[in-house]
C-alpha positions as a Markdown table, in Angstrom:
| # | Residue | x | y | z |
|---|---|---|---|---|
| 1 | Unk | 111.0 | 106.2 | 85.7 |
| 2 | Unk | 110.2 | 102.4 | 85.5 |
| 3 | Unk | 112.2 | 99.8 | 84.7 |
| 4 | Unk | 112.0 | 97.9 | 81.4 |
| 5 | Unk | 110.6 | 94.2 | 82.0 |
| 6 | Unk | 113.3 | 91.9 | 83.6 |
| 7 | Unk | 113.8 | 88.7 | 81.0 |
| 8 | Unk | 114.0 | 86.0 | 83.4 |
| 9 | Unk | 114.3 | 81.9 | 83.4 |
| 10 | Unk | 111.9 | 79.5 | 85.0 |
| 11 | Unk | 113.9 | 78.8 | 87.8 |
| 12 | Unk | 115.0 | 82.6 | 88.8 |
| 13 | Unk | 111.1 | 82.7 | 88.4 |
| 14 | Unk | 110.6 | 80.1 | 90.8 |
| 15 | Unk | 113.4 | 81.3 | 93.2 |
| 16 | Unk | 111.4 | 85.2 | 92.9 |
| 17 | Unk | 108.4 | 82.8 | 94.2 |
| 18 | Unk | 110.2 | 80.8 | 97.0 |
| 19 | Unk | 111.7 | 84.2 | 98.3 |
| 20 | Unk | 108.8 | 85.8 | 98.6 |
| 21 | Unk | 107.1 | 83.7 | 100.7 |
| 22 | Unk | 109.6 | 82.9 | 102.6 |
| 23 | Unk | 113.2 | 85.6 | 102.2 |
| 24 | Unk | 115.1 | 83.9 | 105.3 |
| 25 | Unk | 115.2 | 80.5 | 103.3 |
| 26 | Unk | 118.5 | 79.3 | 103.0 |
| 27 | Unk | 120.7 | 79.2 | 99.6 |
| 28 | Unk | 120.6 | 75.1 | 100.3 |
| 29 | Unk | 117.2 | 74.7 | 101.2 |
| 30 | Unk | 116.3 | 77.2 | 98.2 |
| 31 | Unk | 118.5 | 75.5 | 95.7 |
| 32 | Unk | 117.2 | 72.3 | 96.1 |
| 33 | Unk | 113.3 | 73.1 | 95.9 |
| 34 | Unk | 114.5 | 74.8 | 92.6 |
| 35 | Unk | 116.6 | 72.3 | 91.4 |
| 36 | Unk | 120.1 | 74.1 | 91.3 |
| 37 | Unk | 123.3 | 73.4 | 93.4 |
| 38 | Unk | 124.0 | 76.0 | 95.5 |
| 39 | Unk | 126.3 | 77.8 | 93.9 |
| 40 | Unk | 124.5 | 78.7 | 91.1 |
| 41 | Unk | 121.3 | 79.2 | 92.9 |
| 42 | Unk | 123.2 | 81.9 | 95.0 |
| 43 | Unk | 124.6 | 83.5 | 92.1 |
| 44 | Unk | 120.8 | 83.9 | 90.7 |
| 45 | Unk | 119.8 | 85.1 | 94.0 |
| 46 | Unk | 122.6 | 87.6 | 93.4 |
| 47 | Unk | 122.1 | 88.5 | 90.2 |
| 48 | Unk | 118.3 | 89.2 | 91.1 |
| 49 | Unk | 119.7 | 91.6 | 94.0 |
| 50 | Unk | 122.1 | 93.8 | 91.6 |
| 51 | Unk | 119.5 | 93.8 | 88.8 |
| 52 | Unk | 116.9 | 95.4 | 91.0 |
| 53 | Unk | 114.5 | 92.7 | 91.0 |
| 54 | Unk | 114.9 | 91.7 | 94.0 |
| 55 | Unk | 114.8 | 95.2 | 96.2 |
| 56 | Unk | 115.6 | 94.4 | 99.6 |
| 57 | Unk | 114.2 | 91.7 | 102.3 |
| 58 | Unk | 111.8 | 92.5 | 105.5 |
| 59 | Unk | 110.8 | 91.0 | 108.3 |
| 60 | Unk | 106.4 | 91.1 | 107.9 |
| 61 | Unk | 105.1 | 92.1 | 110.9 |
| 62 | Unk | 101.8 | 91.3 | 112.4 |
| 63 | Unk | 99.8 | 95.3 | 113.1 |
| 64 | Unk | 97.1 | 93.5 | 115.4 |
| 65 | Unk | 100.6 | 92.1 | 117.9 |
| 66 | Unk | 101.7 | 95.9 | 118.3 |
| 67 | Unk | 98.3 | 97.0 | 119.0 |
| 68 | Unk | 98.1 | 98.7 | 115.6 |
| 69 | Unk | 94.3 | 98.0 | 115.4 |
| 70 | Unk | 93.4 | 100.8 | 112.8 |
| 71 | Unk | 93.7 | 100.6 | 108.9 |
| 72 | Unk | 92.7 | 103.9 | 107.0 |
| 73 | Unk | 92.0 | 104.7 | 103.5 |
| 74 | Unk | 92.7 | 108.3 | 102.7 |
| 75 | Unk | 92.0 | 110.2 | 99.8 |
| 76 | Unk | 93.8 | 113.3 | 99.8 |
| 77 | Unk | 93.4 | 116.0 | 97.0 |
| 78 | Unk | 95.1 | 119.2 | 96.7 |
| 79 | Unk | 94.4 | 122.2 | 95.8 |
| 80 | Unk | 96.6 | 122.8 | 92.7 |
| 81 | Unk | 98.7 | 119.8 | 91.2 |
| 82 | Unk | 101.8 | 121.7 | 90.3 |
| 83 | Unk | 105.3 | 120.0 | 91.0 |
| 84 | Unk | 105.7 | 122.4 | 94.0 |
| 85 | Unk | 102.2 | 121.2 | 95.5 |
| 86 | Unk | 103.2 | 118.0 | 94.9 |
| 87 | Unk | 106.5 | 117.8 | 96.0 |
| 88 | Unk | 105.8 | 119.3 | 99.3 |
| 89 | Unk | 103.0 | 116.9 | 100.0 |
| 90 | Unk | 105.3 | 114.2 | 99.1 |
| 91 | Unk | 108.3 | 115.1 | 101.6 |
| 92 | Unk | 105.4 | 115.6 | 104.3 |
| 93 | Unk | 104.0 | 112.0 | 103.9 |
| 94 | Unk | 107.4 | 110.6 | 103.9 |
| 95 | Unk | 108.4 | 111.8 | 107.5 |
| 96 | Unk | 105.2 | 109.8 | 109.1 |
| 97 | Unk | 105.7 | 106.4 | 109.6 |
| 98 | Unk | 102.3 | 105.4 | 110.2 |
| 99 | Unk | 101.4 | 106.3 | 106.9 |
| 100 | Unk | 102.4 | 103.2 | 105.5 |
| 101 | Unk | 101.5 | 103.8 | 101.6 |
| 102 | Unk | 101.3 | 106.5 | 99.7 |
| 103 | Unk | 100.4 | 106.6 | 96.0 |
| 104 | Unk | 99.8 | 109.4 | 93.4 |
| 105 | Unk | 96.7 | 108.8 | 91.5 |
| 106 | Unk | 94.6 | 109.3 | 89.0 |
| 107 | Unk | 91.0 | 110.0 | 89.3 |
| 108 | Unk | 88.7 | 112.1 | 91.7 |
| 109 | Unk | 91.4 | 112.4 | 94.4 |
| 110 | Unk | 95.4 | 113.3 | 93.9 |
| 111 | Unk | 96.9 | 110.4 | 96.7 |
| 112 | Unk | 95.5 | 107.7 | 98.4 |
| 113 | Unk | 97.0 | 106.7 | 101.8 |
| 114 | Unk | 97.0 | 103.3 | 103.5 |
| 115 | Unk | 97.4 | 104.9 | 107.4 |
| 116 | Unk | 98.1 | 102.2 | 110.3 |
| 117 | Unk | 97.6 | 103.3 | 113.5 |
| 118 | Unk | 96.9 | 102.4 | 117.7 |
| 119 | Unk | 93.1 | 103.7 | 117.5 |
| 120 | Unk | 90.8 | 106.6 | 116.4 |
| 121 | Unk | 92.3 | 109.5 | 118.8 |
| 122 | Unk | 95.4 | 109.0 | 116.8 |
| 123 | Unk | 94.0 | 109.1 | 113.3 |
| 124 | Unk | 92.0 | 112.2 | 114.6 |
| 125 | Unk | 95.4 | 113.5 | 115.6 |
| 126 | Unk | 97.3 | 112.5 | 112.5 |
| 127 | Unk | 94.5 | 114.2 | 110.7 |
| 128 | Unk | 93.8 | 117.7 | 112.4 |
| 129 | Unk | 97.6 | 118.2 | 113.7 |
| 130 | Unk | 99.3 | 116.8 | 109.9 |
| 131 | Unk | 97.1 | 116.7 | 106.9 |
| 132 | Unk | 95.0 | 119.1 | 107.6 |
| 133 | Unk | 98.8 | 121.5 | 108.0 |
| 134 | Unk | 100.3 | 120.5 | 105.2 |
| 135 | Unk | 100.1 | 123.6 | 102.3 |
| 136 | Unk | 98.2 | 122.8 | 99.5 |
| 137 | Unk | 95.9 | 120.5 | 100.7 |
| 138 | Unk | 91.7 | 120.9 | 99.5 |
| 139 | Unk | 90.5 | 117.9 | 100.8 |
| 140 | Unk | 90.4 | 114.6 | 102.8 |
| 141 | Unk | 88.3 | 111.6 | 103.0 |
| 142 | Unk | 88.6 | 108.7 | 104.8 |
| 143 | Unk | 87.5 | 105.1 | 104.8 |
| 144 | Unk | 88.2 | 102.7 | 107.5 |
| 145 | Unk | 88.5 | 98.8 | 106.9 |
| 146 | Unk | 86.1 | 97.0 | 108.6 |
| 147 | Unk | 88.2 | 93.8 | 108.2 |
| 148 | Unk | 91.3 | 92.8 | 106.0 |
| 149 | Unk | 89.8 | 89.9 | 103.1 |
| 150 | Unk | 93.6 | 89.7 | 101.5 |
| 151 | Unk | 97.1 | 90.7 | 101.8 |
| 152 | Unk | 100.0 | 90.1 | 100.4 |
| 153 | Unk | 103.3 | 91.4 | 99.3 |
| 154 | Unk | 104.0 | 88.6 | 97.0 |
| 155 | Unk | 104.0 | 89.5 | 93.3 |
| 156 | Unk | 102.0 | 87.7 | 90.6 |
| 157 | Unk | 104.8 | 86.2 | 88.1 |
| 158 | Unk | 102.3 | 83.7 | 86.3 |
| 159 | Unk | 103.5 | 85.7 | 83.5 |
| 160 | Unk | 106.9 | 85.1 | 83.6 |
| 161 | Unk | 106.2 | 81.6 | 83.5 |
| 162 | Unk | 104.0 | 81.8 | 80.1 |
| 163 | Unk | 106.7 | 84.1 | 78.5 |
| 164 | Unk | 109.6 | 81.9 | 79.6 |
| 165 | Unk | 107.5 | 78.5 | 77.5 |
| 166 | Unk | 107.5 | 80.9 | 74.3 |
């Protein structure tokens, strides 16, 4: 179930920002491109933490360095969408960790998959020797990207910022 809209100052807005672009930045050097001393700067990194907000930090790592050179789209749709169909597709997907995303949509297909992987043998394989196995599934298509335009992981909190000047 979601979570209700956190209510949050500018500057827990602009420590969200600063974090995400950078989550090894320390509670000094953080504190003082927001403005805060450090003390309460870490308590708002804190208080972002326990609230959920903030969910956890990661190292980003580069696919191309580890030789992951292949980014898939898959649509996946499924016979039936019951909550057993769908609950078995979803502990499949979760053991493989080169599927990297995994959402349930709306739309022509059920999920769409964001697969990274070392080259086409292995998607073949991922495809014939998984998706293809796993009960309840009618159909997959897949699209593969030519070239990546954008990414990010940073979320947009321009909106924040507008409600917080209200």
């Amino acid at each position: 179930m979601p979570r209700s809209k956190a209510v949050l100052d500018s500057a827990s807005v602009r420590i969200l920002d600063l974090l995400q672009q950078d989550a090894g930045m320390s509670v000094s050097d953080l504190a003082e491109a927001v403005g805060l001393s450090a003390s309460p700067c870490w308590r708002r990194v804190n208080d972002l933490r326990e609230s959920g907000v903030i969910k956890g930090s990661v190292a980003l790592v580069d696919a191309q360095a580890l030789g992951l050179a292949v980014n898939v789209f898959v649509q996946v749709s499924l016979k039936q969408q019951d909550r057993e169909s769908l609950d078995v597709f979803n502990a499949a997907i979760r053991t493989k960790p080169e599927i990297v995303e995994c959402y349930l949509m709306t739309g022509e297909a059920d999920y769409m998959l964001r697969v990274v992987v070392e080259d086409l043998m292995k998607f073949q394989a991922l495809v014939v020797d998984f998706l293809t196995r796993i009960p309840g599934v009618a159909n997959i298509r897949s699209s593969f990207a030519l070239d990546q335009i954008k990414y990010t992981t940073a979320l947009p909190t321009g909106h924040l910022r507008s409600a917080d000047r209200g």
